[in-house]
C-alpha positions as YAML, in Angstrom:
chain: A
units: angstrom
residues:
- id: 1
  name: UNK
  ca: [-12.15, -10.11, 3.20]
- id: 2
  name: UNK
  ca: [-10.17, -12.75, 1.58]
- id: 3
  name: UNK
  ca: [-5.99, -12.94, 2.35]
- id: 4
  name: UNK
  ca: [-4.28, -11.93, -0.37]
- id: 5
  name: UNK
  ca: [-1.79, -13.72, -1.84]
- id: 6
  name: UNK
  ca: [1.82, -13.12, -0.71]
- id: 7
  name: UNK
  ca: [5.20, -12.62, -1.55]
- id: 8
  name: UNK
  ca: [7.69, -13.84, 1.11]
- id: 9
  name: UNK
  ca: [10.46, -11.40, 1.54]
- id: 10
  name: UNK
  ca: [13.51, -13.91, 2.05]
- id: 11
  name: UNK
  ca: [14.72, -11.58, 4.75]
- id: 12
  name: UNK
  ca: [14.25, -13.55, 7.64]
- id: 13
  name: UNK
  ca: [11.72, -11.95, 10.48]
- id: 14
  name: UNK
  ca: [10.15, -9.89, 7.81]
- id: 15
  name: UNK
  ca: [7.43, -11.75, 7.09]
- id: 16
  name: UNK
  ca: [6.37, -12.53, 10.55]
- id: 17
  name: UNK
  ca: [5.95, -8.56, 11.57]
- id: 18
  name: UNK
  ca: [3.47, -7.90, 7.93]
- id: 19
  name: UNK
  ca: [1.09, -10.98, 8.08]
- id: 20
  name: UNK
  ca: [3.28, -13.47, 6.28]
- id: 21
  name: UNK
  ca: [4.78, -11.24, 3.10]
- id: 22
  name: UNK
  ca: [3.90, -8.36, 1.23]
- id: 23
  name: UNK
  ca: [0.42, -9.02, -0.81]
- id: 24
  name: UNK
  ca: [1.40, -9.80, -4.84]
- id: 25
  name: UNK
  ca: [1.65, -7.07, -7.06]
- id: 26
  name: UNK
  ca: [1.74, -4.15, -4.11]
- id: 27
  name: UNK
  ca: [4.26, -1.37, -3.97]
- id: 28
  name: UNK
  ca: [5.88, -0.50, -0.73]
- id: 29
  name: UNK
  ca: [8.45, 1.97, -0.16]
- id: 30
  name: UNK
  ca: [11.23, 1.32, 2.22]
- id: 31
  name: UNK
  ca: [12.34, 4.11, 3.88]
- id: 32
  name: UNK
  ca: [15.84, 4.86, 6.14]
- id: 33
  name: UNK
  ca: [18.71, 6.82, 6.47]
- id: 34
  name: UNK
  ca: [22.07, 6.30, 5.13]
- id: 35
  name: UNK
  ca: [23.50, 3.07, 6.34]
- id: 36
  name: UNK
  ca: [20.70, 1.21, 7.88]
- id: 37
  name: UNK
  ca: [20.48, -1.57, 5.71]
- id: 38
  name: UNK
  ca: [18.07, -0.15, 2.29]
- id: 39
  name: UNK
  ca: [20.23, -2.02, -0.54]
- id: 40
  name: UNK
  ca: [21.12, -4.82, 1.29]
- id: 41
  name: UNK
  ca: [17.09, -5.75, 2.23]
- id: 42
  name: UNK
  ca: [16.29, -5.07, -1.66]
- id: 43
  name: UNK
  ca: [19.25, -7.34, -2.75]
- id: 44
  name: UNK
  ca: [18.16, -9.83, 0.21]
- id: 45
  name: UNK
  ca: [14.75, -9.64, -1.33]
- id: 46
  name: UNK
  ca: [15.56, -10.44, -5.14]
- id: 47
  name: UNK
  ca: [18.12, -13.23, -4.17]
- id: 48
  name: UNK
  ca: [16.32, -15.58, -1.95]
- id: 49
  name: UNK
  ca: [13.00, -14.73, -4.30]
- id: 50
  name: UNK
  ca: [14.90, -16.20, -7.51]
- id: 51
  name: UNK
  ca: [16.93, -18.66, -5.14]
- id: 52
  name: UNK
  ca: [14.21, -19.78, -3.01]
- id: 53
  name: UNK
  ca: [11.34, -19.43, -4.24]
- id: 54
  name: UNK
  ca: [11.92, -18.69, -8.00]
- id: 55
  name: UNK
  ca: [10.85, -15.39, -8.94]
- id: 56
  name: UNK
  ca: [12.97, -13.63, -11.21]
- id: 57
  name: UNK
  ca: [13.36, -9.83, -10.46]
- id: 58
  name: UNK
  ca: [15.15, -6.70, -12.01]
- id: 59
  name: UNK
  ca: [17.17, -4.49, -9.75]
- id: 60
  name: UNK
  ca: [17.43, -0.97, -11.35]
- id: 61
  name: UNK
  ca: [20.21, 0.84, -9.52]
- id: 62
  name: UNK
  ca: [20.18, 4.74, -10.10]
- id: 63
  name: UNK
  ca: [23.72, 5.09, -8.20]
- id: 64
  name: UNK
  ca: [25.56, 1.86, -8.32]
- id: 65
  name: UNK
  ca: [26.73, -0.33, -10.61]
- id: 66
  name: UNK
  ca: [26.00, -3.84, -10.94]
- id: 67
  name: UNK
  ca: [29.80, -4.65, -10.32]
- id: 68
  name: UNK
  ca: [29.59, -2.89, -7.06]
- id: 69
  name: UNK
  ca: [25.70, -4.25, -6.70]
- id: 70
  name: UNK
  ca: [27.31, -7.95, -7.11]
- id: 71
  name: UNK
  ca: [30.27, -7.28, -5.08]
- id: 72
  name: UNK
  ca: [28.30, -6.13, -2.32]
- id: 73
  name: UNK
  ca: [26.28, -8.91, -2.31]
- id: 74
  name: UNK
  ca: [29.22, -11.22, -2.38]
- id: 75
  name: UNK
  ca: [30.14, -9.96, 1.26]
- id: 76
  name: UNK
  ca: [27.07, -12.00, 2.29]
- id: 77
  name: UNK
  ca: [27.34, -14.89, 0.50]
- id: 78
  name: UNK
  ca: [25.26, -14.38, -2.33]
- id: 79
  name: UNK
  ca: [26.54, -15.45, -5.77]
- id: 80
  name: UNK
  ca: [24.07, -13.05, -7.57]
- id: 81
  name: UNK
  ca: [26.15, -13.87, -11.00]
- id: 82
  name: UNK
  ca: [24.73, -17.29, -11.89]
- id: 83
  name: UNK
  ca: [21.49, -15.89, -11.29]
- id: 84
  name: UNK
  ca: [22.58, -13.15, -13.97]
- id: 85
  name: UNK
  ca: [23.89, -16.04, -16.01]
- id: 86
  name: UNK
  ca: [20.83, -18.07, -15.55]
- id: 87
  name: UNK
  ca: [18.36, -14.95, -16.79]
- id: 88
  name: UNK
  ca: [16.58, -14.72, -13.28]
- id: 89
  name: UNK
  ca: [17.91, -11.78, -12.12]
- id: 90
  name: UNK
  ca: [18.61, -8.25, -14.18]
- id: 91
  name: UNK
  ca: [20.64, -5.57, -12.59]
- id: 92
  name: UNK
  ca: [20.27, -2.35, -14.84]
- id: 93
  name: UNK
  ca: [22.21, 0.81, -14.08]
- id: 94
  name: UNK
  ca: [20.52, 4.04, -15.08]
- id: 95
  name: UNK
  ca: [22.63, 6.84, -15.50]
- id: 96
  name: UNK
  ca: [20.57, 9.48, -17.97]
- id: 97
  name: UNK
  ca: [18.58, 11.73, -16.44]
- id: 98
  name: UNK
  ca: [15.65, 11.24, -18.63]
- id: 99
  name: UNK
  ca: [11.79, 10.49, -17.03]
- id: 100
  name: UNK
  ca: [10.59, 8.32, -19.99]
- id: 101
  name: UNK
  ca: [13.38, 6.33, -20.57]
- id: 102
  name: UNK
  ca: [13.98, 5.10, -17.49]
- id: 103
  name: UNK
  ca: [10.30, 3.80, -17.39]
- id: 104
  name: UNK
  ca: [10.28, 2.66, -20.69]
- id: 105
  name: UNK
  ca: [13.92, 0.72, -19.84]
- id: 106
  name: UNK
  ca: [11.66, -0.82, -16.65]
- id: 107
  name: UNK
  ca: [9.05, -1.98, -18.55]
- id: 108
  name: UNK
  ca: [11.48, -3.45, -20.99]
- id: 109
  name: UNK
  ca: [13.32, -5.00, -18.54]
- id: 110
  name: UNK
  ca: [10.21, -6.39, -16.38]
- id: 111
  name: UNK
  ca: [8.68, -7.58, -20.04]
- id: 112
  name: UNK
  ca: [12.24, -9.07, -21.43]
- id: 113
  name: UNK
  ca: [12.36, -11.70, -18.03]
- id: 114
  name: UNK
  ca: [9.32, -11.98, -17.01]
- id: 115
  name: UNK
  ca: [9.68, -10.43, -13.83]
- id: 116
  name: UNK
  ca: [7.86, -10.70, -10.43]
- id: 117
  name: UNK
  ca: [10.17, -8.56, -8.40]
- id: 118
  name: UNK
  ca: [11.04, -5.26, -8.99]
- id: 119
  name: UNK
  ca: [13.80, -3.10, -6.74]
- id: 120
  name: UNK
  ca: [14.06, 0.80, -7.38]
- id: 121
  name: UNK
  ca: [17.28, 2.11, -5.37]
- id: 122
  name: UNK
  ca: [17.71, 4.66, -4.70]
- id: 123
  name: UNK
  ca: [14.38, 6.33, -5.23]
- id: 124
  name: UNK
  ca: [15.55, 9.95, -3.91]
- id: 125
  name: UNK
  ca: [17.84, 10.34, -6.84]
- id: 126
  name: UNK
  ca: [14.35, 10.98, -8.72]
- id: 127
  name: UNK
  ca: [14.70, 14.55, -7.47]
- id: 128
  name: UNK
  ca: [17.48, 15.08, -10.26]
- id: 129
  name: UNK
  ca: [15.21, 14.07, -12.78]
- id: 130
  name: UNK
  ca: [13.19, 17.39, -12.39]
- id: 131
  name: UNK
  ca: [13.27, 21.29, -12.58]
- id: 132
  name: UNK
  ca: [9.40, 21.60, -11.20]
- id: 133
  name: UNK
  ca: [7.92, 19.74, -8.36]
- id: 134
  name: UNK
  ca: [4.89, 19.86, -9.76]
- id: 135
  name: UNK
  ca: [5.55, 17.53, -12.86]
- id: 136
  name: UNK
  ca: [8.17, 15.38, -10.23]
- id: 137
  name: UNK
  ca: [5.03, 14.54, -8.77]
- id: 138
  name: UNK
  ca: [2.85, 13.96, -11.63]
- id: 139
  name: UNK
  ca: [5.39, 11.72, -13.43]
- id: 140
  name: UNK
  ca: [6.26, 9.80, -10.16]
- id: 141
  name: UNK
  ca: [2.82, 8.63, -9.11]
- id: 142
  name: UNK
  ca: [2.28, 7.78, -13.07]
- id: 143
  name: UNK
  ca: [5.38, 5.78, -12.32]
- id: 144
  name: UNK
  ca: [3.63, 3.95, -9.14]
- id: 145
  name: UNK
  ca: [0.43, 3.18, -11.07]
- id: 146
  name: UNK
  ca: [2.37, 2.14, -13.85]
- id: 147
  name: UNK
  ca: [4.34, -0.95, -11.50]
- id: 148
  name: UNK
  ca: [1.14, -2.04, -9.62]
- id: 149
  name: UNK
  ca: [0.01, -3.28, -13.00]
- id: 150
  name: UNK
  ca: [3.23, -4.43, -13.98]
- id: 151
  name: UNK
  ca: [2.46, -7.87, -12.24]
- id: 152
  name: UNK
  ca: [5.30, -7.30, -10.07]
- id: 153
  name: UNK
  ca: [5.82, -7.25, -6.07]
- id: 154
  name: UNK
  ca: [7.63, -3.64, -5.87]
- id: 155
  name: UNK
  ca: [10.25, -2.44, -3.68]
- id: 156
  name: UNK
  ca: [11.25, 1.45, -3.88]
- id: 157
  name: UNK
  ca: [13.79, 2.85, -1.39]
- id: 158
  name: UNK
  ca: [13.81, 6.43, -0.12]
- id: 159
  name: UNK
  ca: [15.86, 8.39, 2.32]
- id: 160
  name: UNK
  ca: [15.25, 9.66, 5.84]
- id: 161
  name: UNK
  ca: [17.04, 11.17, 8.74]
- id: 162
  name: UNK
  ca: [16.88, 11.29, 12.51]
- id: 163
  name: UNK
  ca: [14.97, 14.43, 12.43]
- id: 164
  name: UNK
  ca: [13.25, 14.32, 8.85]
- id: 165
  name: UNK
  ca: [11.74, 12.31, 6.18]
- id: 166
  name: UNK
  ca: [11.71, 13.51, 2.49]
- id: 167
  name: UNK
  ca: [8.31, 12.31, 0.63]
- id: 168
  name: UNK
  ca: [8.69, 10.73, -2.65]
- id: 169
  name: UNK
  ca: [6.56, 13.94, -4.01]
- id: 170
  name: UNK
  ca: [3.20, 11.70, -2.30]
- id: 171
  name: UNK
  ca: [4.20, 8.24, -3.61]
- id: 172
  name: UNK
  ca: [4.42, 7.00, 0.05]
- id: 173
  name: UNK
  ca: [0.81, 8.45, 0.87]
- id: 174
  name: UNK
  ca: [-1.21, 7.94, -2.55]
- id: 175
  name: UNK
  ca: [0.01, 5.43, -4.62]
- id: 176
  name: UNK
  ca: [2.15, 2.47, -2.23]
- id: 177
  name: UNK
  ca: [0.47, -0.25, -0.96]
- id: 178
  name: UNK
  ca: [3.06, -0.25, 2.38]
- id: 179
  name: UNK
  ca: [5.69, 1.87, 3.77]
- id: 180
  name: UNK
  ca: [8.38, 0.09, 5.86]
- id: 181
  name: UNK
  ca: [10.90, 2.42, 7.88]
- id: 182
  name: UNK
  ca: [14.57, 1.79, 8.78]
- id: 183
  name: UNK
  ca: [16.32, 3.44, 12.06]
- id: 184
  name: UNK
  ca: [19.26, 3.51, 13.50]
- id: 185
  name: UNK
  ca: [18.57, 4.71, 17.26]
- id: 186
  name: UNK
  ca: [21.11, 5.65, 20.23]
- id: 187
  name: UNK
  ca: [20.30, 3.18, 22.88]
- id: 188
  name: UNK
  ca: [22.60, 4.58, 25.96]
- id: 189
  name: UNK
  ca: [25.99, 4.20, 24.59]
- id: 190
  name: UNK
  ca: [25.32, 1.82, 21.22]
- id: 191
  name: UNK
  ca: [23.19, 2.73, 18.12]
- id: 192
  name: UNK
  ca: [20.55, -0.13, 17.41]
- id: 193
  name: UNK
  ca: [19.27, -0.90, 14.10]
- id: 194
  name: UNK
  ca: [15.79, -1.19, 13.80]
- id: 195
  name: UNK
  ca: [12.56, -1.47, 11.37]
- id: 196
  name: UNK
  ca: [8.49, -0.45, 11.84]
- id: 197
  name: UNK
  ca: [6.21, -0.87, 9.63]
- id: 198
  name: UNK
  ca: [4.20, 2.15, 8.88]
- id: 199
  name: UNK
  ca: [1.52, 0.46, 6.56]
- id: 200
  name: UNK
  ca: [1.09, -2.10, 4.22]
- id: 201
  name: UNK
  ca: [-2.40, -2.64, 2.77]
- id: 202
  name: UNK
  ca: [-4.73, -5.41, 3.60]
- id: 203
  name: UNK
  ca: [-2.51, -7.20, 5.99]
- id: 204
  name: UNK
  ca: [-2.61, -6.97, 9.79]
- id: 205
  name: UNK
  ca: [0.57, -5.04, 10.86]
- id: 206
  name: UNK
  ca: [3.00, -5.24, 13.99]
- id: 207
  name: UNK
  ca: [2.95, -1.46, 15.62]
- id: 208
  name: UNK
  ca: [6.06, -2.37, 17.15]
- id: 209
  name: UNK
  ca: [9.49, -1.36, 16.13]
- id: 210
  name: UNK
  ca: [11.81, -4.43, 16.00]
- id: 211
  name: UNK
  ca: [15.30, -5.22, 16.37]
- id: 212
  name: UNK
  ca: [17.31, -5.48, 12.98]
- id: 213
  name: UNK
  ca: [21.05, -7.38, 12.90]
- id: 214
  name: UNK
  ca: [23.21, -7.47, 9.93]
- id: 215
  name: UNK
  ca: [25.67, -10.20, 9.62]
- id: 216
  name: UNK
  ca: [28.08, -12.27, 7.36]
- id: 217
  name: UNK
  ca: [24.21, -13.73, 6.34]
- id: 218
  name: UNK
  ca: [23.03, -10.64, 5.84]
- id: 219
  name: UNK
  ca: [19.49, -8.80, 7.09]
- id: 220
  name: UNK
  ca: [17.63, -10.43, 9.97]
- id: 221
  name: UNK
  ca: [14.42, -8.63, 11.59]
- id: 222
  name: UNK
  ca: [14.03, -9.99, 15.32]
- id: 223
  name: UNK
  ca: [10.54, -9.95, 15.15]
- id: 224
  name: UNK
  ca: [9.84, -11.77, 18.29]
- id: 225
  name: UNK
  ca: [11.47, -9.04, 20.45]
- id: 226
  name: UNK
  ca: [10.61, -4.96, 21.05]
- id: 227
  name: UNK
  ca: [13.49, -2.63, 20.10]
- id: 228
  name: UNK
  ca: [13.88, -1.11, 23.79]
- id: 229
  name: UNK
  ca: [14.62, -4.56, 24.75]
- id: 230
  name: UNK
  ca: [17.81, -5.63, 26.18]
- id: 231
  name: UNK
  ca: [19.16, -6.73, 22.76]
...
């Protein structure tokens, strides 16, 4: 089998646990529970991509605003404006709960910059968008086919708790390419953030879960050390 091309992350360790960056074009879903780090990894991801290694990407927000998206962001260091100002980055706030427009204002949006990185946050608010699970999960895998031929390296976030995990009505199991979890674990008397990766296709995996610190940098997966690990 031939390697895939790759899209490096930005977020430093990532790479190294999911054979060098998530193969071009996939969809992975990151899953966590509140707090351990889901917006900051997708705004990690479309800064250093546009920064670094000059991808432009759309972030569509379905809670925040971009104001509170940039400020945010700011807190790490990242002056996501001139990238605004400079085209290579779109931050689009969603607030109607209408299906079909928001993927028609995706496409638009993907189309309009010529995008190669795409952040959905956060994708559990997709639950409002429906009466009947049934059609949820019709419309939401049309939605994942529809972004693996967008040309774009996808990131959708979900939520998940210590003692459950709420399925994107089958996204995660029958339309993403990878699934990359989030934890925060009690480790005697501390709580230590930490990532796994659950699959991502066509790329040799770490089984391990891994240390995560979050600093005035921002993200950084210790990838070279176990989480039970005196960290």
């Amino acid at each position: 089998m031939a390697e895939p091309e790759r899209t490096k992350t930005g977020v430093p360790g990532l790479d190294e646990i999911i054979g060098g960056g998530i193969p071009r074009e996939n969809l992975v879903v990151v899953s966590g529970d509140p707090g351990s780090g889901k917006t900051g990894l997708c705004l990690e991801y479309l800064y250093f991509g546009a920064l670094t290694y000059g991808e432009t990407g759309v972030f569509i927000s379905l809670e925040e605003s971009e104001k509170e998206l940039v400020k945010l962001a700011s807190y790490f260091g990242w002056d996501f404006q001139s990238l605004i100002d400079q085209n290579k980055v779109v931050f689009i706030a969603v607030e109607l709960y209408d299906f079909d427009k928001l993927r028609n204002t995706i496409e638009d949006a993907i189309t309009r910059i010529g995008a190669k990185r795409l952040v959905i946050d956060p994708g559990v608010v997709f639950r409002l968008y429906f009466e009947r699970e049934l059609d949820a999960r019709k419309r939401i895998l049309s939605l994942g086919r529809m972004l693996k031929k967008s040309g774009c390296t996808a990131i959708i976030t979900n939520e998940i708790s210590l003692d459950k995990a709420t399925s994107l009505f089958g996204l995660e199991e029958y339309v993403a390419d990878g699934v990359i979890l989030l934890y925060h674990t009690k480790l005697e008397d501390r709580f230590i953030r930490s990532i796994g990766v659950l699959k991502m296709r066509s790329t040799v995996i770490s089984e391990k879960l891994h240390p995560i610190t979050i600093t005035a940098d921002g993200l950084k997966v210790l990838a070279k050390q176990e989480l039970f690990e005196d960290v």
